[in-house]
C-alpha positions in Angstrom: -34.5 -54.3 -26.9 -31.1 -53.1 -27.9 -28.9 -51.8 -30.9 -25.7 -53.2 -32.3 -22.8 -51.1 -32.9 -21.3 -52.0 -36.5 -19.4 -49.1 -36.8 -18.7 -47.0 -33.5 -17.5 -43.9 -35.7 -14.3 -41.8 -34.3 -15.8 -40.8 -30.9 -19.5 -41.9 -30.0 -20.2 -42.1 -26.2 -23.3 -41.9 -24.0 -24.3 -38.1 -23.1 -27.2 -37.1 -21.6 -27.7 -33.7 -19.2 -24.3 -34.2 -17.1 -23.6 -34.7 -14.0 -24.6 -31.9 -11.9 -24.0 -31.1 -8.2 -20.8 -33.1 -7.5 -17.9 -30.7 -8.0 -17.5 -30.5 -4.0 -16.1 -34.0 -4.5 -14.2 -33.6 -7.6 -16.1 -35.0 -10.0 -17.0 -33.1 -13.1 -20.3 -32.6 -14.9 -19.4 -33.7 -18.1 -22.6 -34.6 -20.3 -23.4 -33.2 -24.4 -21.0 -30.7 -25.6 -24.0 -29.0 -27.5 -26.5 -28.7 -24.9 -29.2 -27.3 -27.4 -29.0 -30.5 -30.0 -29.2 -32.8 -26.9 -32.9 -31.5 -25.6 -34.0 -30.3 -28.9 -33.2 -34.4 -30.3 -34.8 -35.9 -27.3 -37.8 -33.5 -27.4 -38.6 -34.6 -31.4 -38.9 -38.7 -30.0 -40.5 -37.8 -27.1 -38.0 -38.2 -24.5 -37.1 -35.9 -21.0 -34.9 -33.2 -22.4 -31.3 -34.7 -20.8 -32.4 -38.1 -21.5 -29.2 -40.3 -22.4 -28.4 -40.1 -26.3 -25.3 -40.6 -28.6 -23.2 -38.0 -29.5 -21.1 -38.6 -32.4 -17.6 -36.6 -33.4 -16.6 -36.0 -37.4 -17.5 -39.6 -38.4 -21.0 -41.3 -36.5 -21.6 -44.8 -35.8 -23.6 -47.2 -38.2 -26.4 -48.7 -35.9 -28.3 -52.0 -36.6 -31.8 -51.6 -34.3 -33.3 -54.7 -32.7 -36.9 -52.6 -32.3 -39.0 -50.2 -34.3 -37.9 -46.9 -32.7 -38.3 -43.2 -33.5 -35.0 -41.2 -34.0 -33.9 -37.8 -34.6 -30.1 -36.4 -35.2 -29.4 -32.5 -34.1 -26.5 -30.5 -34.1 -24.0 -30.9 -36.8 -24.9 -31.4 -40.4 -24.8 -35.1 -40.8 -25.0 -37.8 -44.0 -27.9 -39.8 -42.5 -28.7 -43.4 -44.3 -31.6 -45.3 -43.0 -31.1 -48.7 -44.9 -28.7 -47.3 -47.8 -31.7 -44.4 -48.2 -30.3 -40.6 -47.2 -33.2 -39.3 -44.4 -32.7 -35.6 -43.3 -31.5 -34.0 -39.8 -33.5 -32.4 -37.5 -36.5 -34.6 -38.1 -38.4 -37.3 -36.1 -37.9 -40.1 -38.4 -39.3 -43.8 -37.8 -36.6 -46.9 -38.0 -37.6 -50.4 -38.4 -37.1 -53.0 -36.6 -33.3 -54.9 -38.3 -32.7 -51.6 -39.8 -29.6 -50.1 -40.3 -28.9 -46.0 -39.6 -25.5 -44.9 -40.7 -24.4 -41.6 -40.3 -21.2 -41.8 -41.9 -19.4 -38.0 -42.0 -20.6 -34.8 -40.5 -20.0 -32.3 -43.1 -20.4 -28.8 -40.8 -19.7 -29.1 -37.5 -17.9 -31.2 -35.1 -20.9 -33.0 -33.2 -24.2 -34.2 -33.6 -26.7 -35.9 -31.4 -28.5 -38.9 -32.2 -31.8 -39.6 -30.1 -34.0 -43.0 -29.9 -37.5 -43.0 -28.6 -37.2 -44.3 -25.2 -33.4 -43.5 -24.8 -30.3 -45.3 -24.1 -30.4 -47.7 -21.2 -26.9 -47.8 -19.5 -26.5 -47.9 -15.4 -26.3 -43.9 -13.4 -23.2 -43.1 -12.0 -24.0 -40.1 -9.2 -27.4 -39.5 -10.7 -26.3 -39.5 -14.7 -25.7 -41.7 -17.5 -23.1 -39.7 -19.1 -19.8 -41.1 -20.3 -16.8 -38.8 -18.9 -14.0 -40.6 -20.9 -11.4 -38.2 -19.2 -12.4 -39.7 -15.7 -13.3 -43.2 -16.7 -17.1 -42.4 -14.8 -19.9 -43.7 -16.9 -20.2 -46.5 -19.9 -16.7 -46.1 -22.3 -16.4 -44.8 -25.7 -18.7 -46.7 -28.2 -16.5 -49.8 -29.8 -16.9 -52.0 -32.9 -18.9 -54.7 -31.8 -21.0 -53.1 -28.9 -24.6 -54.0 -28.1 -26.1 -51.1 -26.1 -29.8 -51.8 -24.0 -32.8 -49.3 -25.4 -35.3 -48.3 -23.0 -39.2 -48.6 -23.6 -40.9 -46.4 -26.0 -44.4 -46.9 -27.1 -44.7 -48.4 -31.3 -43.6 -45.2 -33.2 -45.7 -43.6 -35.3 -45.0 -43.5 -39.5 -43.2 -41.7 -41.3 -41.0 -38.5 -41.3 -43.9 -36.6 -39.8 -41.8 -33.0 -39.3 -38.9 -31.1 -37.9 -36.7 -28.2 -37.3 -35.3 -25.5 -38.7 -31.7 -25.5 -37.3 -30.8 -22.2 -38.2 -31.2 -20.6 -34.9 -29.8 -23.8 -32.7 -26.6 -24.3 -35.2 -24.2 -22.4 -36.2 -20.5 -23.4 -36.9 -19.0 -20.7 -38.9 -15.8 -20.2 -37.3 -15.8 -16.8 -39.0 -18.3 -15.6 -36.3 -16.3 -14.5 -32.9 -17.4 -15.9 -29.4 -18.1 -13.6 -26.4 -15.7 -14.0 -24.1 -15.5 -12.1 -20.3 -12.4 -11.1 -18.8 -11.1 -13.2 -16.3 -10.0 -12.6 -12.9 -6.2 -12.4 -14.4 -6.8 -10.9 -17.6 -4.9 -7.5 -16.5 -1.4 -9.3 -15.6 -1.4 -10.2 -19.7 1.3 -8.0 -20.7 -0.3 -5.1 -23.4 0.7 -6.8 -26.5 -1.4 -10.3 -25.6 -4.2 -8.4 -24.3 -4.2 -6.5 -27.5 -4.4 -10.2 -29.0 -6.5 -11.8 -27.0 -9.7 -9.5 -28.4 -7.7 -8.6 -31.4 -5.9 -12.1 -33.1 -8.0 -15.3 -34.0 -6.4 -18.2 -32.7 -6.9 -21.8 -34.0 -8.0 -25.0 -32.6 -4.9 -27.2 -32.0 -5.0 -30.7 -33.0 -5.1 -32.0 -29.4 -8.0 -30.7 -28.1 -10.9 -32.9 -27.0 -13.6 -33.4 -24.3 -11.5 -31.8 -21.7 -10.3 -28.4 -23.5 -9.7 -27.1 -26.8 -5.9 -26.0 -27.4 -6.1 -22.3 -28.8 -2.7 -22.0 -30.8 -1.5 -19.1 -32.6 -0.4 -16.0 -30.7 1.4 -17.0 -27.5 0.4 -15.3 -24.4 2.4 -14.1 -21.6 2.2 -12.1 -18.7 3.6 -9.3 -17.6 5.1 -11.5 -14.3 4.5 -14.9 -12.8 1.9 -15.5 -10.7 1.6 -17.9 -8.2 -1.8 -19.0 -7.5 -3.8 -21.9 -5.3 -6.3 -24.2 -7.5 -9.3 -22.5 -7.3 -12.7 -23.2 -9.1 -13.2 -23.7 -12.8 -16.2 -23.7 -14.9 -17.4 -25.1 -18.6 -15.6 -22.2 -20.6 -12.8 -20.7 -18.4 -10.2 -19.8 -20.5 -6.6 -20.5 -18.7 -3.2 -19.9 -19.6 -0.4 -22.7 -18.9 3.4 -21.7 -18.9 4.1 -21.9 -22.9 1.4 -19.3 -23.5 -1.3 -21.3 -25.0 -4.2 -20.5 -23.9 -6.5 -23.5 -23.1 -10.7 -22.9 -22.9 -12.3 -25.8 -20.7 -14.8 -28.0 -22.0 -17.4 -30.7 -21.0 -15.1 -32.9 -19.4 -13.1 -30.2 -17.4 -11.9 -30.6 -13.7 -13.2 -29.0 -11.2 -10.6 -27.0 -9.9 -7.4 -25.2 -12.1 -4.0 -23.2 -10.8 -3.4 -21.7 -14.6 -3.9 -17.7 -14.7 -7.9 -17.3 -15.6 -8.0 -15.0 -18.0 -11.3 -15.1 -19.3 -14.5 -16.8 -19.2 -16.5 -17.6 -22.7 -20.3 -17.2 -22.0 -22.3 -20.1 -21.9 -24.5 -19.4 -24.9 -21.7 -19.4 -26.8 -20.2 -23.3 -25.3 -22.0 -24.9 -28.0 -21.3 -22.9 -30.8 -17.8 -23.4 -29.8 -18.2 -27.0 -29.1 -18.7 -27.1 -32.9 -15.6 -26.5 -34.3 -13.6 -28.5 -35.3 -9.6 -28.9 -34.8 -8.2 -26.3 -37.5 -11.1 -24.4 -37.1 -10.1 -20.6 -36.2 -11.7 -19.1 -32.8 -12.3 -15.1 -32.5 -13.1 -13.7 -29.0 -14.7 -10.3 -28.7 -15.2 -8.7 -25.1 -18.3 -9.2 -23.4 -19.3 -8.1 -19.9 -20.8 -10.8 -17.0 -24.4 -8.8 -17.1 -24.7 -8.9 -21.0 -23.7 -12.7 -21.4 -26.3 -13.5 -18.8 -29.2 -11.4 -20.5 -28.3 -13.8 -23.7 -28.4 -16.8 -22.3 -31.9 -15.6 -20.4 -33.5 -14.7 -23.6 -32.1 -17.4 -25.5 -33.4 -20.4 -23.0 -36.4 -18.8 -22.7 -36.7 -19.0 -26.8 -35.5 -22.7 -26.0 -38.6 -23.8 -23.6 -41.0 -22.1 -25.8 -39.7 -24.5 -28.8 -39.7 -27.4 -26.4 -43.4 -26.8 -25.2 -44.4 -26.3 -29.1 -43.3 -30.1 -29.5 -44.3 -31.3 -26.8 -48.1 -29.9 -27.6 -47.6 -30.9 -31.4 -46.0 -33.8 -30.8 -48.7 -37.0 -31.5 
């Protein structure tokens, strides 16, 4: 069974866990930009946590489905229409078969997650379904017209049964800083940027995407040039190109970078920051290596106790 893309919204693609264990070869993990509404949708229709789903940017799709399904949309706080009807978020809500879901305009937030029962059906490149638009690996960009395959999913049960609070799994205030560790290169900033860096909020240029976010504001510069080999990036290394604008690496990032790293936001922050939008102002405050990994401990481990309460609630 399958759904038929009327609308495909401004950027809707395929995401599911990413594309793990292939950066010796170049290739990037890509995968949902807000991990946390990825597993958290799947879990509420019963699917494996990085099962493939859509995520949709500022404006969603509108979705005619061929199959009774269960859905549920996480992350960014959407206007969700099941057949002209407005159906809340982070609930497990049951779709008829010919029905149409539109979720036309995300009103906080930059991305949202929409998972069906049985997830999307699209062929594994290296293991994942995941689209990595910047590398052309995985099924394009959603377009007007589409018809995308649904995997099996046993008849869903009635109803909006129950949901989520999403307080603790979304936040998009781009008042609230993100922890950032000093990078290897950090010291060569000359003392006015690194007085910036921890002390200015920048602004999320209009150009960002998938790849990186483009931090304008107060140009950075170092106290020399530095000539350096491509070495290893990460999901949140924050570099610095020539003009001084500093550049944080997202989903789609490459493997390997020659910028100047000069710091490294810590992964329980990616998908707060993977929620703002382009305007939106980012604020770094320093964090050390050893405190950024005892959040993200404590906060996964908060994460699989939530998953194992659906899963035993879940009918």
């Amino acid at each position: 069974m399958s759904i038929e893309v009327i609308r495909a919204g401004v950027l809707t693609s395929v995401q599911d866990g990413g594309r793990a264990g292939h950066a010796g070869a170049g290739v990037g993990r890509a995968g949902a930009m807000d991990a946390d509404a990825l597993e958290l949708a799947n879990a509420l229709v019963g699917n494996a946590s990085d099962a493939p789903a859509l995520e949709m940017t500022l404006v969603g799709p509108r979705l005619r489905f061929a199959r009774a399904a269960s859905i549920a949309v996480c992350g960014a706080d959407v206007d969700l229409l099941i057949d002209g009807v407005a159906r809340p978020t982070w609930r497990r809500l049951r779709v008829e078969a010919g029905s149409l879901v539109d979720a036309s305009r995300l009103r906080h937030g930059a991305r949202a997650v929409l998972a069906i029962d049985g997830g999307v059906d699209v062929p594994r490149v290296l293991g994942s379904a995941a689209s990595d638009l910047n590398a052309g690996l995985g099924p394009p960009a959603l377009r007007d017209g589409d018809t995308l395959a649904l995997g099996d999913a046993a008849d869903p049960p009635p109803g909006a049964t129950w949901g989520l609070d999403p307080t603790p799994w979304f936040d998009a205030d781009p008042r609230l800083p993100i922890a950032l560790v000093p990078g290897a290169h950090a010291d060569a900033l000359d003392a006015r940027s690194r007085e910036a860096l921890f002390g200015e909020a920048f602004r999320i240029g209009n150009h960002s995407n998938r790849v990186g976010y483009r931090l304008e504001g107060v140009p950075l510069t170092l106290t020399a040039p530095i000539e350096l080999v491509s070495s290893p990036v990460t999901r949140g290394t924050l570099q610095l190109p020539p003009g001084g604008t500093p550049i944080v690496l997202m989903a789609e990032h490459p493997v390997t970078g020659g910028y100047p790293l000069i710091g490294q936001v810590a992964a329980i922050d990616a998908g707060r920051l993977a929620q703002r939008r382009p305007g939106d102002g980012v604020r770094f405050v320093a964090t050390t290596a050893a405190q950024a990994q005892s959040r993200y401990i404590a906060r996964r481990l908060q994460l699989d106790a939530l998953l194992r309460a659906i899963r035993e609630r879940r009918p």
